[in-house]
N, C-alpha and C positions, 0 to 999 in steps of 0.2 A: 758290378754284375751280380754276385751273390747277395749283395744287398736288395736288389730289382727282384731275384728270384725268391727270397723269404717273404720280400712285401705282395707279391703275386699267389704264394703259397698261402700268406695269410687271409688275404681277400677273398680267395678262394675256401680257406676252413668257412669264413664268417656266411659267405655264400649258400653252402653245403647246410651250414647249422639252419640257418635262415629257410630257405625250403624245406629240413625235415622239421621243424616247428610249424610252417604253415601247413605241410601232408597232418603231422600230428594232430593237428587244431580239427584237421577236415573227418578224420578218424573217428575223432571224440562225437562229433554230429554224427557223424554214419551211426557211432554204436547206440547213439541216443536214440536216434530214430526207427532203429530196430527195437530196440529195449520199452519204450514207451507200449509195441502193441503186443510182446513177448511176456514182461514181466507181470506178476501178480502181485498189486500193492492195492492200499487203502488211504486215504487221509483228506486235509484240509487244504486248499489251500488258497490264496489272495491275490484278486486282481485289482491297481492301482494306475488310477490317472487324474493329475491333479489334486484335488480333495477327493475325489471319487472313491469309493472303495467299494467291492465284491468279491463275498466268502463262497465260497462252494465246497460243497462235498463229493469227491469222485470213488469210484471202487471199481479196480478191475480185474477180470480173472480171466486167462487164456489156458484151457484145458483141453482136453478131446472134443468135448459138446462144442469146441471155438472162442472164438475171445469175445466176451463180454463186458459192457460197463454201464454203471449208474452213477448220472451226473446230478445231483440235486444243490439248489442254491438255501445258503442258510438264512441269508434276509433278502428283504424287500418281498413283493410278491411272490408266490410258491410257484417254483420252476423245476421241473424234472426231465429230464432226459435217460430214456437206455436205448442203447445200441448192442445187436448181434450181429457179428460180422457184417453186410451188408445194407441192415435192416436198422432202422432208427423209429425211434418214439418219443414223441414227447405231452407232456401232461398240457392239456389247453384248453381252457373250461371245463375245468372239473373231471374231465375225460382224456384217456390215452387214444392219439391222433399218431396215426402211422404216416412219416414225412420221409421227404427226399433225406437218399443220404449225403447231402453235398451241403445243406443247409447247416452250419459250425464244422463245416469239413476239419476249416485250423483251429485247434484248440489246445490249450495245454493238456495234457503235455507233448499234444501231438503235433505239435507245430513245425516238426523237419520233415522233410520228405526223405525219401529211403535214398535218393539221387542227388548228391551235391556235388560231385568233383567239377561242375559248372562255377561254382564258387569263386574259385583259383582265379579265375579272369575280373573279376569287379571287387573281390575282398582281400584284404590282408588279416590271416587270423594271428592272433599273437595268444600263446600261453601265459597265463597271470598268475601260475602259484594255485595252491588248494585254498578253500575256503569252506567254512561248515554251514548248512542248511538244513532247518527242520532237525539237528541232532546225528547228518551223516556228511562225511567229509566228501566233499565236490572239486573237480577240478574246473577251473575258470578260467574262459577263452574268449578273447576279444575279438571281433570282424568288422573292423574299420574300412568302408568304401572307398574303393580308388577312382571317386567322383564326388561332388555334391550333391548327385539325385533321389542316394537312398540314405538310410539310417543307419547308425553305429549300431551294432549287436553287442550283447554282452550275455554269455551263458554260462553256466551251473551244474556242471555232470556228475552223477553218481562215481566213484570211481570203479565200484564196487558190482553196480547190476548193470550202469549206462544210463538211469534214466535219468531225463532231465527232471533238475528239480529247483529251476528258479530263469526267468529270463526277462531282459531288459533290454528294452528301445530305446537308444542315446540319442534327444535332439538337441540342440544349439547350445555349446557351450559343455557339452557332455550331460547338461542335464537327463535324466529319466523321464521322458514322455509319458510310457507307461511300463509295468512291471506284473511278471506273474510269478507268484513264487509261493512253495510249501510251506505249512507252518507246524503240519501236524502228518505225520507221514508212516507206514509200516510198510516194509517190501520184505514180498515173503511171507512165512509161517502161517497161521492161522487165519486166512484171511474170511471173511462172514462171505459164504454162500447160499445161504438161505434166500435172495432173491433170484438169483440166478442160475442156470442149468437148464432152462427153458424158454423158448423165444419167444410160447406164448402168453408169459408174464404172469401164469397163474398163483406164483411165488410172492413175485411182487404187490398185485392189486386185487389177490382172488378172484381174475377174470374166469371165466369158465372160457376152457376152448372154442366151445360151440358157439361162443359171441365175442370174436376176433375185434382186436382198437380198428377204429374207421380210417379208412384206408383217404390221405390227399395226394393228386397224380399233379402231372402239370407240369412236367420237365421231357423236354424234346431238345437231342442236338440235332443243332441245326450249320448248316454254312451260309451265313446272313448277307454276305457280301459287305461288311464294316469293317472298316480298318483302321489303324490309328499308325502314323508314320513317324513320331516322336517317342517312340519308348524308349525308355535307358540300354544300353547296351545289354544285354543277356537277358532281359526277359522273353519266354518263351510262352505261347498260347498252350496251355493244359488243359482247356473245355472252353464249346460256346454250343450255348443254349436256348431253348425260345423257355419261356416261364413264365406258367400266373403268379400274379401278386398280388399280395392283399390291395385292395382299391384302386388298382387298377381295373380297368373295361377292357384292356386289348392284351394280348401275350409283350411280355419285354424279353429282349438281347439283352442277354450278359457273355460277355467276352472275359473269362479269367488268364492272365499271364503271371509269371511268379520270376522270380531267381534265387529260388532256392530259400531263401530267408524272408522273402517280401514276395505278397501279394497286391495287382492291380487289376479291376473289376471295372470296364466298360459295362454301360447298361445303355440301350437304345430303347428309345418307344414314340409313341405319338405324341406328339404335343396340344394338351387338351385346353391349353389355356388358364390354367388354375391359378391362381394368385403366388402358390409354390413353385410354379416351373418357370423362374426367373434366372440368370448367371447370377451369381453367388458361391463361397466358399465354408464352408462349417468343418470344425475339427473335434476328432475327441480323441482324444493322447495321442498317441502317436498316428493313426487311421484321418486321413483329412478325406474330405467329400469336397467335390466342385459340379456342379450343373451351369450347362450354357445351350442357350434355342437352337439350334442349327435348322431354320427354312422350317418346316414342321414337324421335325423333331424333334426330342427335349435327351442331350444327351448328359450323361452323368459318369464320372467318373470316382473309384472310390478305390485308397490305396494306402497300406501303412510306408507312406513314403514322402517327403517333406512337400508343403502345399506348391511349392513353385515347378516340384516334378506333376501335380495332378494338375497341374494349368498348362502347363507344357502336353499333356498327353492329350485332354481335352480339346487345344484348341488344334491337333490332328487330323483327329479322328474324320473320317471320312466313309462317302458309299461308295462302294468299288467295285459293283456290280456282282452277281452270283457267279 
């Protein structure tokens, strides 16, 4: 009997440790995700998939004037982005083009939502121990799916401000699908404000007020009557939209749902017949793309989540009337 009761006392410690590790794990994202749009930093840093590789430079400052940041890419074609709270820019022939703010919604380091305790139901996070990034010690959290539908996480927290500064999609075999991570980083102290404290950019590009970036509209929510009846457990609909697109003739449906970690993007539109608008599958790191005809519509699904989940959701999807 006292034997039964120490074996039941200890399953029960291991228990208890067990849940306040995975609350912990859920914590460290919460503080990340506050801290990414809180904190004032500056630096480098790398995105990796495959051979692929992309340097960028970001800088952000959240002050009274609001939270600011400028994104510029160090190679390949010259790519610029700022954002003031609401308002997005970016550099597109030669000229700043005032765009939707939903367009790089996820990005490093803004890749958590401020909302995870959804998590709990599809991930196990495990704590792995500190590890150093960019020259600041990180605490490192694992989120392994309790399904085959989504990806292995694996993150990098400051321990220090919160913010994330390194993360990585595990596909097959634990490999790295793809990876973003600092390389060159300052949180804090003197951070360069010389472009920023103005939304009308005249810091940045010597625009003069009175000749405002040109304004691209073309985002409407809408209730489409599309639905997809295979999604993984916990994903939730966060927006659905009608939208122009480049080369497109007609507005497209996009349906965004998330779980917290992973994003999936239904896109509906006409089917024009194009030599592109075949059933096929394409990937690029972790993010797989799948298109399939449905009657005369060309539906497309696109999701950092393994190809057999975007085939699975595709061949769902359905019209379910308004």
């Amino acid at each position: 009997m006292k034997l039964r009761i120490a074996l039941c006392g200890a399953l029960l410690i291991v228990a208890n440790a067990y849940a306040e590790e995975r609350s912990s794990g859920l914590d460290w994202l919460e503080v990340a995700a506050f801290a990414g749009h809180q904190t004032d930093y500056s630096g480098v840093f790398v995105y990796q998939y495959g051979n692929h590789v992309e340097t960028s430079n970001i800088v952000h400052i959240n002050d009274a004037g609001g939270e600011y940041e400028k994104l510029e890419s160090l190679d390949g074609p010259k790519r610029e982005i700022i954002r003031h709270d609401g308002q997005v820019w970016s550099y597109i022939n030669h000229q700043m083009v005032q765009i939707d703010s939903q367009q790089g919604h996820s990005r490093f380091p803004f890749l958590l939502p401020e909302q995870l305790s959804a998590l709990n139901t599809n991930y196990q996070a495990k704590l792995l121990g500190q590890e150093r990034v960019a020259g600041y010690n990180a605490q490192v959290i694992l989120f392994q799916p309790k399904d085959n539908l989504r990806y292995t996480h694996k993150v990098w927290v400051h321990t220090d401000s919160g913010l994330l500064l390194k993360a990585s999609v595990l596909g097959d075999k634990n490999q790295v699908a793809e990876q973003y991570a600092f390389t060159q980083l300052q949180i804090g102290g003197k951070i360069d404000r010389s472009w920023g404290g103005r939304c009308d950019l005249v810091d940045v590009h010597g625009k003069d007020s009175s000749n405002p970036p040109k304004s691209v509209k073309g985002i409407t929510p809408t209730n489409s009557g599309w639905v997809a009846d295979m999604l993984p457990v916990g994903f939730k609909k966060t927006m659905e939209i009608l939208r122009s697109m480049h080369g497109k003739d007609a507005p497209v449906v996009q349906i965004v749902y998330s779980d917290g970690l992973s994003a999936i993007s239904i896109f509906v539109e006409p089917n024009d017949g194009d030599e592109d608008d075949v059933d096929g599958l394409s990937s690029r790191g972790a993010v797989n793309l799948y298109h399939k005809v449905l009657n005369q519509y060309l539906i497309t699904v696109v999701g950092e989540v393994p190809p057999h989940t975007v085939m699975q959701v595709v061949d769902s999807v359905r019209y379910n009337g308004k």
